[in-house]
C-alpha atoms as an extended CHARMM CRD file, in Angstrom:
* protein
*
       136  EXT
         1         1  UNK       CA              0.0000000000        0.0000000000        0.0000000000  PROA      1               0.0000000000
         2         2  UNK       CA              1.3450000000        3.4030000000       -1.0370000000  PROA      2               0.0000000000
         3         3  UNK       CA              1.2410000000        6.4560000000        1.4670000000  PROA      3               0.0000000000
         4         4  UNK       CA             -2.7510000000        7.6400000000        1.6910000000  PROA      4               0.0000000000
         5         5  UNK       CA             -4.3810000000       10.6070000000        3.3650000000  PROA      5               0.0000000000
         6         6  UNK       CA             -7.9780000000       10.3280000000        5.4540000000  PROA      6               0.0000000000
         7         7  UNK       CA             -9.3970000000       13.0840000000        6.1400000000  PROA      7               0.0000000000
         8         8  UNK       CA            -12.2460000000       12.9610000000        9.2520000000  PROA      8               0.0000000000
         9         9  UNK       CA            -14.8920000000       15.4380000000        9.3570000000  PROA      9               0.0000000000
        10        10  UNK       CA            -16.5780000000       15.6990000000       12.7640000000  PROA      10              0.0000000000
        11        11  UNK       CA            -17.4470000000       18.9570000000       15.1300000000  PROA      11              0.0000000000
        12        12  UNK       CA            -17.0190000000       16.8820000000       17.9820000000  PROA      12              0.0000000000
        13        13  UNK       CA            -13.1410000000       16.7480000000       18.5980000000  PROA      13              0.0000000000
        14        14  UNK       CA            -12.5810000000       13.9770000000       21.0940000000  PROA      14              0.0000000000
        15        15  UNK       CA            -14.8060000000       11.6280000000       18.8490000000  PROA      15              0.0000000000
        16        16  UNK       CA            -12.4320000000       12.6530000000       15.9540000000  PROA      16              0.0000000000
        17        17  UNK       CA             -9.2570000000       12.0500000000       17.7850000000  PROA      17              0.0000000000
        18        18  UNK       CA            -10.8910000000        8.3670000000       18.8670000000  PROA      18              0.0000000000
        19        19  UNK       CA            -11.8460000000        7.8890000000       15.4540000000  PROA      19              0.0000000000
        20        20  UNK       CA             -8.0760000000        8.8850000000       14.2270000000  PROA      20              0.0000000000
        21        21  UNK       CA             -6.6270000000        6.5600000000       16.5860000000  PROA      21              0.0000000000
        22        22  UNK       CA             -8.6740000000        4.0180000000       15.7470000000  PROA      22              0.0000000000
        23        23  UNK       CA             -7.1710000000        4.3510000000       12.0510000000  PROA      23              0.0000000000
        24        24  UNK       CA             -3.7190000000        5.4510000000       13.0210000000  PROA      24              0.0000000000
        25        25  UNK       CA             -1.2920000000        3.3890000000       10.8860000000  PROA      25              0.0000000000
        26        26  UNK       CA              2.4470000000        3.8480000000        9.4570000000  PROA      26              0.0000000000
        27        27  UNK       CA              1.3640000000        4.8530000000        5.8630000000  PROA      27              0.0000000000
        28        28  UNK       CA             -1.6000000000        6.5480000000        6.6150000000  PROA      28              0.0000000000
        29        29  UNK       CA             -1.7680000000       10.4220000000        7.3070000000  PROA      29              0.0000000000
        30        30  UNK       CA             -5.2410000000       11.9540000000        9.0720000000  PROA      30              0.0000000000
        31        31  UNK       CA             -6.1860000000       15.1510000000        9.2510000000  PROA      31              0.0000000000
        32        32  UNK       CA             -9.2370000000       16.2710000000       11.1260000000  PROA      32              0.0000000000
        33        33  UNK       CA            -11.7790000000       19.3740000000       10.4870000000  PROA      33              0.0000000000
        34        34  UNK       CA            -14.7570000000       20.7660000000       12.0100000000  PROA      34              0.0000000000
        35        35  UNK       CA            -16.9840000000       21.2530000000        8.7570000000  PROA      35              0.0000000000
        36        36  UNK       CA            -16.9110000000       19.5700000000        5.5000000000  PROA      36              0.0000000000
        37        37  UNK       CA            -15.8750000000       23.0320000000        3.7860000000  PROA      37              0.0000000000
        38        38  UNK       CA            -12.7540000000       23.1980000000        5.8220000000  PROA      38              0.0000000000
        39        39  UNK       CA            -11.2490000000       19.5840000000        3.9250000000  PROA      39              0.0000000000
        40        40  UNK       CA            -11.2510000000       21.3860000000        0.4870000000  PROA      40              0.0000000000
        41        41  UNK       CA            -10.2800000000       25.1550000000        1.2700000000  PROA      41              0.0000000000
        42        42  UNK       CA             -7.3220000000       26.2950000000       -1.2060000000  PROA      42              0.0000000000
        43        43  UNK       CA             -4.8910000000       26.2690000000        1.3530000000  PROA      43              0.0000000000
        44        44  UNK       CA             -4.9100000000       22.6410000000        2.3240000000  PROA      44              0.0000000000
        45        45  UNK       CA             -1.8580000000       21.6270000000        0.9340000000  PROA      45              0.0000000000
        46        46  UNK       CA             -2.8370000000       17.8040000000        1.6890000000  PROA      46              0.0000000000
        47        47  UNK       CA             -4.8920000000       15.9080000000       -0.8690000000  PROA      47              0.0000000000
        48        48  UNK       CA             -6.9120000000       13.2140000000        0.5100000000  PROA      48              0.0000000000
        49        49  UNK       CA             -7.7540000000        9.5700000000       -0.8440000000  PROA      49              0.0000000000
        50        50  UNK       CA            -10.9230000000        9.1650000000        1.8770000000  PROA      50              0.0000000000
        51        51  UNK       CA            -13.5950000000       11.7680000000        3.4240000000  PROA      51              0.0000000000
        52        52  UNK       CA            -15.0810000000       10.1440000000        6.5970000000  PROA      52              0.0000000000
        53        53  UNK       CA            -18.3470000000       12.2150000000        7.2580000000  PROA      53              0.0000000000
        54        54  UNK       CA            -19.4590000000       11.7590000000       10.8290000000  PROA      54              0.0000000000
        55        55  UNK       CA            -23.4390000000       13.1640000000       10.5030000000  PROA      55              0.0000000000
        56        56  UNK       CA            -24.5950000000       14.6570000000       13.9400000000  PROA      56              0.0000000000
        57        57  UNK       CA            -27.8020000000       16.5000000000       14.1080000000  PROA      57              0.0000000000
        58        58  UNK       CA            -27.8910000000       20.0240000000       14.2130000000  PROA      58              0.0000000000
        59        59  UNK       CA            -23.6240000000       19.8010000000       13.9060000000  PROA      59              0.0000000000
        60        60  UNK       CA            -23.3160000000       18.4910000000       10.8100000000  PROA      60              0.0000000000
        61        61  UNK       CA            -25.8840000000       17.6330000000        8.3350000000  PROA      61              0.0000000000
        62        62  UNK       CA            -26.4210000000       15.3360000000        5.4600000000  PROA      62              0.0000000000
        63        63  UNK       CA            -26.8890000000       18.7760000000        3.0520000000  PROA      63              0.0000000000
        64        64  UNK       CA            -23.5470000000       19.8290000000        3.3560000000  PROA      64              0.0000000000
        65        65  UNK       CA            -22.3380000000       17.7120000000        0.6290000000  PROA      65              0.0000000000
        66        66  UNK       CA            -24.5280000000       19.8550000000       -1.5790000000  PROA      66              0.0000000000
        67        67  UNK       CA            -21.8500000000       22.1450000000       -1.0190000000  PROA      67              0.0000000000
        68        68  UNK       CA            -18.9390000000       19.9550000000       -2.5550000000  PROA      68              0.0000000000
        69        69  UNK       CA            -17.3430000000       20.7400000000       -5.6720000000  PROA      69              0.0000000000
        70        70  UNK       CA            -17.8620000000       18.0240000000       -8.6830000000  PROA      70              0.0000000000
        71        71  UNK       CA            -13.8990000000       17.2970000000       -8.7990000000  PROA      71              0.0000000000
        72        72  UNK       CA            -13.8090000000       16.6870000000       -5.0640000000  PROA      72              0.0000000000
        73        73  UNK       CA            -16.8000000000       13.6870000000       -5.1670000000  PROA      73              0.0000000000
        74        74  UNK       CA            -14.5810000000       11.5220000000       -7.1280000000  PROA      74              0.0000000000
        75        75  UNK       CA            -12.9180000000       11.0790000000       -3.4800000000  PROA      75              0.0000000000
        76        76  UNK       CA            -14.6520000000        8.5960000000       -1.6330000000  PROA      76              0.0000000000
        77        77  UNK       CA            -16.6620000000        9.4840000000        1.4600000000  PROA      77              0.0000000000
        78        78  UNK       CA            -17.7600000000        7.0730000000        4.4000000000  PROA      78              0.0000000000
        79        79  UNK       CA            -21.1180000000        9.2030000000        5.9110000000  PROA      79              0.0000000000
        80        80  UNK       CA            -20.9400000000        7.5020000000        9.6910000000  PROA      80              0.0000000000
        81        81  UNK       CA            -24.3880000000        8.4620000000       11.2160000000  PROA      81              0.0000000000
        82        82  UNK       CA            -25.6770000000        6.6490000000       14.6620000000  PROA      82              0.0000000000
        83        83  UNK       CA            -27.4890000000        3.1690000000       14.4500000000  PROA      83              0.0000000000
        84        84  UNK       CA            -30.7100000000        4.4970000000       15.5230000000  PROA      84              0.0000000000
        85        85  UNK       CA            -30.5740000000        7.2240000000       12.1840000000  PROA      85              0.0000000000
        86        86  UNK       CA            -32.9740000000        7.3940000000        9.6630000000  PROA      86              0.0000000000
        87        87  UNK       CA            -31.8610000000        5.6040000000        6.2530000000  PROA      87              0.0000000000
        88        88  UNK       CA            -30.2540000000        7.1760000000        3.9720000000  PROA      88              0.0000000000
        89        89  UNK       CA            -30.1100000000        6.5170000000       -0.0170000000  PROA      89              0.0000000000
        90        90  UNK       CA            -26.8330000000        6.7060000000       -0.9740000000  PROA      90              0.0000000000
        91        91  UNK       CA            -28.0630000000        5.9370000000       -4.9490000000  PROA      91              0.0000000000
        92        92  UNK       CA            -29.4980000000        9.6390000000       -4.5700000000  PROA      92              0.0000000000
        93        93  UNK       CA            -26.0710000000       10.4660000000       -3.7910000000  PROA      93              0.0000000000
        94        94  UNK       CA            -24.5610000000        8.0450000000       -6.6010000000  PROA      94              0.0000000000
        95        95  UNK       CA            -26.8860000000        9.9650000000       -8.9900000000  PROA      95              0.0000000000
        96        96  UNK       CA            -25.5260000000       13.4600000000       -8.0150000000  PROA      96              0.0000000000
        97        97  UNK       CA            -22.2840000000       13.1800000000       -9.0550000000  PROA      97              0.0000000000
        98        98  UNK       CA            -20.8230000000       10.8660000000       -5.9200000000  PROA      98              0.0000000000
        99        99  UNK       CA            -17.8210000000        8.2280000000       -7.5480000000  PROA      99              0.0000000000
       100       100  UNK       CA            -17.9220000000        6.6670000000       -3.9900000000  PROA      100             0.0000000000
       101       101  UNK       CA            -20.4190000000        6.5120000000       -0.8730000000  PROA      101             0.0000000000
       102       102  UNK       CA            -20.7560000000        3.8780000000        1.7450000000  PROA      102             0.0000000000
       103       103  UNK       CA            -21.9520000000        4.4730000000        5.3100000000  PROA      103             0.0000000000
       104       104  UNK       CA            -21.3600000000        3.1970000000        8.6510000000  PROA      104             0.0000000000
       105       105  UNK       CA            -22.9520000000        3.1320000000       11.7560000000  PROA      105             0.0000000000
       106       106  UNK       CA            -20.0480000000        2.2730000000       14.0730000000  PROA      106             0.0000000000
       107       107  UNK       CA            -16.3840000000        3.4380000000       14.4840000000  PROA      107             0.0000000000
       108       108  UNK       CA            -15.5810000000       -0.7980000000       13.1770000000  PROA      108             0.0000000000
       109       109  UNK       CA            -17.4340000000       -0.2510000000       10.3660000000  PROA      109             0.0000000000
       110       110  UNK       CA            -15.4390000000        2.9460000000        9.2260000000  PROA      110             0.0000000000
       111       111  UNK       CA            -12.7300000000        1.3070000000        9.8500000000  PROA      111             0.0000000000
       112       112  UNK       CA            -13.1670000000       -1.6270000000        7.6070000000  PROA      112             0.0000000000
       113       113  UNK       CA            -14.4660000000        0.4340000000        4.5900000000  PROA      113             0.0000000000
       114       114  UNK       CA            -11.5420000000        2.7270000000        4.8700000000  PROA      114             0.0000000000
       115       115  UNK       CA             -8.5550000000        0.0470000000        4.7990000000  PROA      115             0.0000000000
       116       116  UNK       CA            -10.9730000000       -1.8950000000        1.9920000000  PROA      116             0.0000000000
       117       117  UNK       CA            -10.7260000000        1.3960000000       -0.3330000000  PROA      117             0.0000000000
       118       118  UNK       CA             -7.4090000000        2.5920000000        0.9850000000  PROA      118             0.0000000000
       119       119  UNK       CA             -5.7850000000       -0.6340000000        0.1150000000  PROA      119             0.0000000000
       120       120  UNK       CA             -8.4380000000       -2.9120000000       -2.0680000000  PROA      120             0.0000000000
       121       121  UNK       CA             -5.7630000000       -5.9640000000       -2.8940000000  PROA      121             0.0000000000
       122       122  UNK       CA             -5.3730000000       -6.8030000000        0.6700000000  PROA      122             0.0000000000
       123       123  UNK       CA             -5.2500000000       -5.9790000000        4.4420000000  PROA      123             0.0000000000
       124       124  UNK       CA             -3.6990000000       -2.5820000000        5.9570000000  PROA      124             0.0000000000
       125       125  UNK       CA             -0.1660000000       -3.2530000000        7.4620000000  PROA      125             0.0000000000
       126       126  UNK       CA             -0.7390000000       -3.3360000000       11.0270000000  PROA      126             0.0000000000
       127       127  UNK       CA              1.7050000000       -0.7280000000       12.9870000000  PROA      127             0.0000000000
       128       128  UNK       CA              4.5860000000       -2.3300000000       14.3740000000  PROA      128             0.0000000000
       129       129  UNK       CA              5.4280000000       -1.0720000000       18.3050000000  PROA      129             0.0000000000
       130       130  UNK       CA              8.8740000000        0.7840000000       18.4680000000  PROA      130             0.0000000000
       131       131  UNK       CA             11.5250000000       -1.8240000000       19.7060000000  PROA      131             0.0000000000
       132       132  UNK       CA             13.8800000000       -0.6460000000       22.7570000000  PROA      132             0.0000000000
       133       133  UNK       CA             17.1860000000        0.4250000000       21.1130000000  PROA      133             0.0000000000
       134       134  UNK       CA             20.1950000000       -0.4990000000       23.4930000000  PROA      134             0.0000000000
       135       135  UNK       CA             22.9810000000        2.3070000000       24.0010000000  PROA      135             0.0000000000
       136       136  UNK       CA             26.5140000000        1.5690000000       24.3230000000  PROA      136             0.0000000000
């Protein structure tokens, strides 16, 4: 697997920094925002092979990828929304211009459909712990 970027969009932060260290592997960068709109400002210099959408009501809705630009839906998104959410039909989404939509309704879940598009041909590396380095 080459060196990929994830990009998690949630307003709550300590659910994003679970969520990131859920993910955290060697070849894998993550960046976190707030809002959807902050992932694809101009001065991002990072270009990102996955979106992960949390959805929370009232923080951040399912209309904000309204607001995405038609080159940036070729990136694939994972919408995570809570188990008891209502349904959502990600054909709708297909049919407005989305290469790639799944959702999730549990942190395992994300997980899973990000290594399977991150790295398609097999599983994720697993990070290695640091071995103790003896001085001399």
């Amino acid at each position: 697997m080459d060196y990929k970027t994830v990009f998690i969009v949630d307003p709550v932060k300590g659910e994003r920094i679970q969520l990131a260290k859920l993910l955290k592997q060697e070849k894998i960068t993550i960046s976190g925002f707030v809002k959807l709109t902050d992932c694809f400002k101009k001065n991002n210099p990072l270009k990102c092979d996955v979106v992960i959408y949390v959805l929370r009501p009232g923080r951040a809705e399912l209309k904000e990828l309204n607001k995405v630009n038609p080159r940036e839906k070729n990136i694939p998104f994972v919408l995570m929304t809570a188990p008891d959410a209502p349904g959502i039909d990600l054909d709708e989404w297909k049919k407005k211009g989305y290469k790639s939509i799944d959702l999730a309704t549990n942190k395992e879940q994300v997980k899973e459909i990000t290594y399977h598009i991150l790295s398609p041909d097999g599983p994720v590396p697993e990070r290695k712990p640091l071995q103790a380095v003896q001085l001399s």
